[in-house]
C-alpha positions in Angstrom: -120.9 -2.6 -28.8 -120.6 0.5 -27.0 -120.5 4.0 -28.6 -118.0 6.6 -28.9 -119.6 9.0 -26.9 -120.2 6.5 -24.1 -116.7 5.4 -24.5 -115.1 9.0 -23.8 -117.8 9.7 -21.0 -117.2 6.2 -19.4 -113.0 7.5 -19.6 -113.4 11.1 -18.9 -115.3 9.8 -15.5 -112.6 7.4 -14.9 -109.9 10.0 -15.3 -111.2 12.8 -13.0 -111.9 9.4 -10.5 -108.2 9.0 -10.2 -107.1 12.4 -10.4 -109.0 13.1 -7.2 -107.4 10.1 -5.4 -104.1 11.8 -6.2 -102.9 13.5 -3.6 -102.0 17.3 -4.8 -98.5 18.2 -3.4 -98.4 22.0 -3.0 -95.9 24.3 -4.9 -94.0 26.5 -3.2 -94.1 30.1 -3.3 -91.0 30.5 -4.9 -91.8 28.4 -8.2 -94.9 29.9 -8.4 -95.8 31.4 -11.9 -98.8 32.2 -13.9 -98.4 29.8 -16.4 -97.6 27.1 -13.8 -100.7 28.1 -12.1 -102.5 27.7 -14.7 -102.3 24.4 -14.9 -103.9 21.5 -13.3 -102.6 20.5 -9.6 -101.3 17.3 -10.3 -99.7 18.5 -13.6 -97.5 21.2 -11.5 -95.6 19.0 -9.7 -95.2 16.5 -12.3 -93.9 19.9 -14.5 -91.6 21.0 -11.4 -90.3 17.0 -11.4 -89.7 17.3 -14.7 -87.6 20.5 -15.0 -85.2 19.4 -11.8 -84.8 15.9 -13.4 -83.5 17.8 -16.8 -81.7 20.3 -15.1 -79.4 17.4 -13.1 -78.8 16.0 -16.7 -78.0 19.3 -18.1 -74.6 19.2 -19.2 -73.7 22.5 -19.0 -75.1 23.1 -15.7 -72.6 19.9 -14.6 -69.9 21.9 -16.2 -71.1 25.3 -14.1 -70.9 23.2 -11.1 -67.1 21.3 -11.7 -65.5 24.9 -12.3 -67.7 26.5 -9.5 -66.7 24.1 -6.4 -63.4 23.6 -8.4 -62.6 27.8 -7.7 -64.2 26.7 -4.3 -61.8 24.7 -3.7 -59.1 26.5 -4.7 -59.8 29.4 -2.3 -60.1 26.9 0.5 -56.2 25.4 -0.5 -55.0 29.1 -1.0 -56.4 30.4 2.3 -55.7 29.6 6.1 -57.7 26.8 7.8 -59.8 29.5 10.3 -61.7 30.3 7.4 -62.5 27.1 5.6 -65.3 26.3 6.8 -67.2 29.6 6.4 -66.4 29.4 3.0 -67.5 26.5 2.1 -70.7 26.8 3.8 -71.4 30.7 2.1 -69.9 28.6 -1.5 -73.2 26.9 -0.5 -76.1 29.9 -0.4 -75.5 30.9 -4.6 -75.3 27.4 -5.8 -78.8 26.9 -3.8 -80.3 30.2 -5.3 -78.9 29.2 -8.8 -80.3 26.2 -8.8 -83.9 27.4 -7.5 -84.2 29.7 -10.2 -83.0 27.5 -12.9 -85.6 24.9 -12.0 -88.5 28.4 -11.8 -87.4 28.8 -15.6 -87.2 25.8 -17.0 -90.8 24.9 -14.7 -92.2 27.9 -16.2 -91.3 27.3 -19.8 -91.8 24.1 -19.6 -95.9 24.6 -18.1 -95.7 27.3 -21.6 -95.4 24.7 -24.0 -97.9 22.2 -22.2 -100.4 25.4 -22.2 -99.7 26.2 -25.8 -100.2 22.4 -27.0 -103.5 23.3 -25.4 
């Protein structure tokens, strides 16, 4: 029988085995944070993953979104067709930034907790 000590060697070897086959993908600049840093490589994207997968479940940002495009589109009906498609394609920029920095927070808050835990 094999002993506890040579059991959590024999899995901590096999663990840092496969987390250097994993290939690290690199965050960008603009989600970078201290406590994202902090953690290890292939944790951050699995945290930034995370955090866009809850935020495209997130009822109220579904809500934010229906009444946004919805005042989008009423603008579009309400104004003349030479300057449809501008708007619509500047109605496109804030919902980009909005998201971006609603996936930075919740990435960031999210690497918190996994750093507290410890």
């Amino acid at each position: 029988m094999i002993s506890d000590d040579k059991a959590n060697q024999v899995a901590d070897e096999l663990l840092a085995q496969v987390r250097s086959q994993r290939p690290q993908e690199p965050v960008l600049l603009f989600y970078r944070s201290p406590q994202l840093m902090a953690l290890e490589p292939a944790l951050r994207a699995e945290v930034l993953r995370h955090a866009q997968r809850l935020l495209r479940t997130d009822p109220k940002v579904i809500l934010a979104l229906l009444l946004y495009w919805g005042a989008v589109i009423a603008c579009l009906l309400a104004w003349d067709g030479a300057h449809a498609a501008t708007l619509a394609i500047a109605a496109l920029a804030p919902v980009l930034l909005v998201r971006s920095l609603l996936v930075r927070g919740t990435a960031r808050r999210l690497a918190a907790e996994l750093l507290s835990r410890g």
